[in-house]
C-alpha positions as CSV (number, residue, x, y, z in Angstrom):
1,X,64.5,-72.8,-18.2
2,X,65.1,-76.4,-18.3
3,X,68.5,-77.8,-20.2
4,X,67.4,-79.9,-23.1
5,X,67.3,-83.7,-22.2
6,X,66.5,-82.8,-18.6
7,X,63.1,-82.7,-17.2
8,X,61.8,-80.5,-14.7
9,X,61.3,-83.1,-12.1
10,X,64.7,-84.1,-12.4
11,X,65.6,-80.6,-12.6
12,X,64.0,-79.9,-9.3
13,X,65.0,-83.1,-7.1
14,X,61.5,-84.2,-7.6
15,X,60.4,-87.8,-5.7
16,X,57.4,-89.3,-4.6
17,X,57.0,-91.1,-1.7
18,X,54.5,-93.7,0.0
19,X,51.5,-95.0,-1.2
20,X,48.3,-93.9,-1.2
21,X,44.9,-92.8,-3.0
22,X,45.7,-89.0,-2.4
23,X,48.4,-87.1,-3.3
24,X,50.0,-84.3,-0.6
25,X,52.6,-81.9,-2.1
26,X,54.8,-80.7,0.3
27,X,56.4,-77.0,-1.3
28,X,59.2,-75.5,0.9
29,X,59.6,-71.7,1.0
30,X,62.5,-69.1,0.8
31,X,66.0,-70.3,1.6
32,X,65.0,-73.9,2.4
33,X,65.1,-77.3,0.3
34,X,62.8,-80.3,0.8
35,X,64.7,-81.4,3.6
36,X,62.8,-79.0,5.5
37,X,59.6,-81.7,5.9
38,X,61.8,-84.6,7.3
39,X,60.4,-84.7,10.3
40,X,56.7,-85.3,8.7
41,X,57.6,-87.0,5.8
42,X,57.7,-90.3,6.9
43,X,54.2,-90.2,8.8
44,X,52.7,-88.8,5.6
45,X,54.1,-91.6,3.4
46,X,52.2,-94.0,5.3
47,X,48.9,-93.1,3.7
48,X,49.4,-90.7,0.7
49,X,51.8,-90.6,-2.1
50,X,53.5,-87.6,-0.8
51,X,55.9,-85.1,-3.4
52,X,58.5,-83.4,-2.6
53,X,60.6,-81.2,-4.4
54,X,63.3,-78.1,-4.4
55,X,62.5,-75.0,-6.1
56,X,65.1,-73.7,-8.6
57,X,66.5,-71.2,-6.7
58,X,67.8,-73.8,-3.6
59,X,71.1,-74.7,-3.0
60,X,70.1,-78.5,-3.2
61,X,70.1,-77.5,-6.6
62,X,72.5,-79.4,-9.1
63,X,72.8,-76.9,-11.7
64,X,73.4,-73.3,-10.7
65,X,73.0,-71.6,-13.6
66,X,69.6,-72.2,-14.2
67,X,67.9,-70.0,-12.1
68,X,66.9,-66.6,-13.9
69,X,66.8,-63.7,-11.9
70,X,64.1,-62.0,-14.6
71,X,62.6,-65.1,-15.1
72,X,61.9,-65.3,-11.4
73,X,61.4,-62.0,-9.8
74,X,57.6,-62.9,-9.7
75,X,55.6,-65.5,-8.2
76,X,54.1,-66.1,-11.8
77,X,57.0,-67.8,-12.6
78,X,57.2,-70.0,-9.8
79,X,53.6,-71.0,-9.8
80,X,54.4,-71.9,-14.0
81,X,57.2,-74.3,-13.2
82,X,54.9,-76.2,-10.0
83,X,51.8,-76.5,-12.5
84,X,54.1,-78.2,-15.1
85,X,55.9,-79.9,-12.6
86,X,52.7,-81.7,-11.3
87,X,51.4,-82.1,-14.8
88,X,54.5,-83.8,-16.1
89,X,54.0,-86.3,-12.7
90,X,50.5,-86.5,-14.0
91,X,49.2,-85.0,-10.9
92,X,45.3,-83.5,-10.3
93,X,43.0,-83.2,-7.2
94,X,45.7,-82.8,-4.5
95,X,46.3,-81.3,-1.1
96,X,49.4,-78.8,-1.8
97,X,51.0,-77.4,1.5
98,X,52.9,-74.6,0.5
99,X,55.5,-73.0,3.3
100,X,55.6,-69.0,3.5
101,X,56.2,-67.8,-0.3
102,X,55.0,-71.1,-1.6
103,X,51.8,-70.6,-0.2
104,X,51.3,-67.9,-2.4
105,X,52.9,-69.7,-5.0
106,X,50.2,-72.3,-4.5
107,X,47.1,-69.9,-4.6
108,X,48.3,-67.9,-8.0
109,X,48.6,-72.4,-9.2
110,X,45.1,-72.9,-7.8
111,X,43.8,-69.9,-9.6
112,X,45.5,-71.0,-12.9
113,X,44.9,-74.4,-12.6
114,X,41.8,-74.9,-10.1
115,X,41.4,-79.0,-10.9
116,X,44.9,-79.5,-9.6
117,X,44.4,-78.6,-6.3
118,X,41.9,-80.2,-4.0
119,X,43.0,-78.2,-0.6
120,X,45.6,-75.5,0.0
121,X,47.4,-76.0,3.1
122,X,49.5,-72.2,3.6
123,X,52.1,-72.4,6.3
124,X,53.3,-69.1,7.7
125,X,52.1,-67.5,4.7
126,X,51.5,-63.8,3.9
127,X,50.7,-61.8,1.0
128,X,52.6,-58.5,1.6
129,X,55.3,-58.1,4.3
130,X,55.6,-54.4,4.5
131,X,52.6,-52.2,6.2
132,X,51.1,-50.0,3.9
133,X,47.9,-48.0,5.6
134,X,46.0,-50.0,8.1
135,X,47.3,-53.2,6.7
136,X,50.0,-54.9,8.9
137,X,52.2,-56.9,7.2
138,X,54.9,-56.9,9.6
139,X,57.5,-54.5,8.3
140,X,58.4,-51.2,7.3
141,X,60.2,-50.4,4.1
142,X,63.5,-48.8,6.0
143,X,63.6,-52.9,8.0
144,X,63.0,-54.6,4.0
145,X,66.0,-52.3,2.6
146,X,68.2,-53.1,5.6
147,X,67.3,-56.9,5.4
148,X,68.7,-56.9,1.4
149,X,71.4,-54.6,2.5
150,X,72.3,-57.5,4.7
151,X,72.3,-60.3,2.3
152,X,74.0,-58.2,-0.6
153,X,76.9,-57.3,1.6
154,X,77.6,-60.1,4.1
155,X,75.5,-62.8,2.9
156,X,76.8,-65.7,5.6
157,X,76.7,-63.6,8.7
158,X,73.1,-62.9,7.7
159,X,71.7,-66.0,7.1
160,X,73.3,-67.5,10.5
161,X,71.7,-64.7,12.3
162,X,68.1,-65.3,10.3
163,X,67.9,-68.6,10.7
164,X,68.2,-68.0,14.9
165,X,65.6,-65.5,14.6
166,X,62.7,-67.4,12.1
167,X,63.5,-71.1,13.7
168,X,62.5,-71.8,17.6
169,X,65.6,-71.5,19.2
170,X,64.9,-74.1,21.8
171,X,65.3,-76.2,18.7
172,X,68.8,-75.6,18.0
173,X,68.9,-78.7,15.6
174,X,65.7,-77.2,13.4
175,X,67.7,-74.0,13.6
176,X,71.0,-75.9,12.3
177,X,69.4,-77.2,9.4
178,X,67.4,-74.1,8.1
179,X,71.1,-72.0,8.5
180,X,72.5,-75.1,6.2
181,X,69.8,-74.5,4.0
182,X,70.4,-71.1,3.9
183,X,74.4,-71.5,3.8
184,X,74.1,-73.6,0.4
185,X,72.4,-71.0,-1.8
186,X,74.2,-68.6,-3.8
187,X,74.4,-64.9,-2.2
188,X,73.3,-63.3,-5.5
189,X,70.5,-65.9,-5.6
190,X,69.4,-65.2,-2.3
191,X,69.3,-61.5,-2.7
192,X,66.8,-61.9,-5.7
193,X,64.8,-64.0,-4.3
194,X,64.5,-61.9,-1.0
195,X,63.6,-59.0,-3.0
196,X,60.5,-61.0,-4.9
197,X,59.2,-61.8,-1.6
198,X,59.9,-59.0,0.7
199,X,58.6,-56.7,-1.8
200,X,55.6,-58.4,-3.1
201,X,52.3,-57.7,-2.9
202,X,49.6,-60.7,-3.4
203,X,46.3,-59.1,-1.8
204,X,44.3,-58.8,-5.0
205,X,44.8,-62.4,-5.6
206,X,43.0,-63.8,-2.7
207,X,39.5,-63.0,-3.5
208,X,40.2,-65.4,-6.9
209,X,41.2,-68.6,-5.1
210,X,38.3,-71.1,-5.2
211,X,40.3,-73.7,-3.6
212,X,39.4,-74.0,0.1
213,X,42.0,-73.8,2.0
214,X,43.2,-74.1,5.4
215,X,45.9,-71.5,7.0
216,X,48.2,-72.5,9.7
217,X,50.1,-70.0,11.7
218,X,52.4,-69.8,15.5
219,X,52.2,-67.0,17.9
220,X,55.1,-65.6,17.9
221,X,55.9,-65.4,14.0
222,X,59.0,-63.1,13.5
223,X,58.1,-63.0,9.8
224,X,54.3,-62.8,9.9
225,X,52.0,-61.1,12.8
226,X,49.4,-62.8,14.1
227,X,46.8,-60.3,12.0
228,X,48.0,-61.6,8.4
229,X,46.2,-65.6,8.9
230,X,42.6,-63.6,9.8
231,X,43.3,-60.9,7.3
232,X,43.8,-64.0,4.4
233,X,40.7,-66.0,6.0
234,X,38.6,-62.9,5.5
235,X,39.5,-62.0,1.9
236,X,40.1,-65.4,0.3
237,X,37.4,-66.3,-1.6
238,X,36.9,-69.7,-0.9
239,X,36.0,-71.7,2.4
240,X,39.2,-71.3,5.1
241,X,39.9,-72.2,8.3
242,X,42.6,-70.8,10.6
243,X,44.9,-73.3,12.6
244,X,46.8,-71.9,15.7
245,X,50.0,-74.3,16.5
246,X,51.7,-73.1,20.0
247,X,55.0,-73.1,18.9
248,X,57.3,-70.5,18.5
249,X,59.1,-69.4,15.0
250,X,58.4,-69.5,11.2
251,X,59.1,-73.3,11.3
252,X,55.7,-75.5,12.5
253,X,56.8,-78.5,10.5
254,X,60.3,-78.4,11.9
255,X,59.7,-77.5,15.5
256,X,56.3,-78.9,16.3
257,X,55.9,-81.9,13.8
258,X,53.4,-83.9,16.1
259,X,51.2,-80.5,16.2
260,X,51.5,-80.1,12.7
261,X,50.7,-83.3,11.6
262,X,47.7,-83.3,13.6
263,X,46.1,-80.0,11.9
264,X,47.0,-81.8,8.5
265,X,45.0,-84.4,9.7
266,X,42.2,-82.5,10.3
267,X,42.5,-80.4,7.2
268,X,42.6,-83.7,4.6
269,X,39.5,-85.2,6.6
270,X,37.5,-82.4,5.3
């Protein structure tokens, strides 16, 4: 919910900047805040009009209270508040790169909304994180409970030790700013939030995205195995690519911003 007399994009730090014909929006994922895309930023706004934004559950966040643990223990929600945050920027046909849970945020958009999105861009994305048959998703459900057992009990310690294991530690400033991050949200926030994305599954969904899209992944991916990018290629419906970036770590756009910025190039000459 929005407080009356406050609109959404104010709500949610929203900006745009640079000029440009096409519009990129840049959507950061669990724990982080839009600072997350400073290294690109500043490339991008040099030929689109690029938006950034903070989703409601980040510390960057003015008002605490807003964010609705019912509200948001499902994607749905999240993908309600980017729709009406583009239409209130009067925003159609753009390239939306969605970090981890926002790049599923961005397909279940894309499947509301199809003429808003002209290209998904899904960075270190996945659409279930616990194995379940012969699908790998990375985790077991004993290492998801100890994970929210974790943040429920000593939030801090937990989210200094995460953000050394998800960021490339020979980037020790990347891995500074993503424990920041991670330091200004709210401990009963983060715990809600882990649970909607730890625990969610988003398979079915990928056979109804129409939007092509183009899926970028590392190596060595603490949060996703390198089987999840080929398993989304194969069942999303629409025309996708898989981009490799040789870095280590969840963090491509943090750790690797020249590599990064080169597969976005290649993705919005399509």
């Amino acid at each position: 919910m929005v407080k009356l007399g406050k609109t959404l994009s104010t709500t949610m730090n929203a900006r745009i900047v640079g000029s440009g014909n096409e519009v990129i929006v840049l959507a950061h994922g669990y724990g982080g805040d839009q600072s997350v895309w400073d290294n690109i930023l500043p490339f991008l706004a040099l030929r689109y009009r690029v938006l950034v934004f903070d989703w409601i559950f980040s510390g960057s966040i003015s008002d605490q209270t807003l964010f609705d643990h019912v509200k948001y223990s499902s994607y749905d929600a999240f993908a309600s508040d980017l729709i009406s945050l583009m239409e209130e920027m009067n925003l159609t046909s753009c390239v939306f790169v969605g970090h981890s849970m926002s790049g599923m945020i961005g397909c279940i958009a894309s499947i509301k909304r199809p003429e808003l999105f002209r290209r998904l861009i899904l960075v270190g994305s996945s659409p279930r994180y616990i194995n379940k048959d012969d699908y790998v998703g990375g985790f077991e459900d004993s290492d998801i409970d100890q994970i929210l057992l974790n943040i429920e009990t000593n939030y801090q310690n937990w989210a200094t030790a995460f953000a050394s294991l998800v960021v490339d530690q020979n980037d020790p400033h990347s891995v500074h700013k993503f424990a920041k991050c991670l330091a200004r949200m709210k401990p009963e926030v983060a715990l809600s939030v882990a649970k909607t994305v730890f625990l969610s599954d988003q398979r079915d969904i990928l056979d109804k995205v129409t939007t092509p899209c183009t899926i970028i992944h590392t190596p060595n991916d603490i949060v996703v195995p390198n089987s999840v990018p080929i398993y989304m290629q194969q069942k999303i419906k629409a025309k996708s690519t898989v981009e490799i970036i040789d870095t280590d770590g969840h963090f491509p756009q943090l750790t690797a911003h020249n590599q990064f910025l080169e597969v976005l190039g290649r993705a919005l000459d399509h």
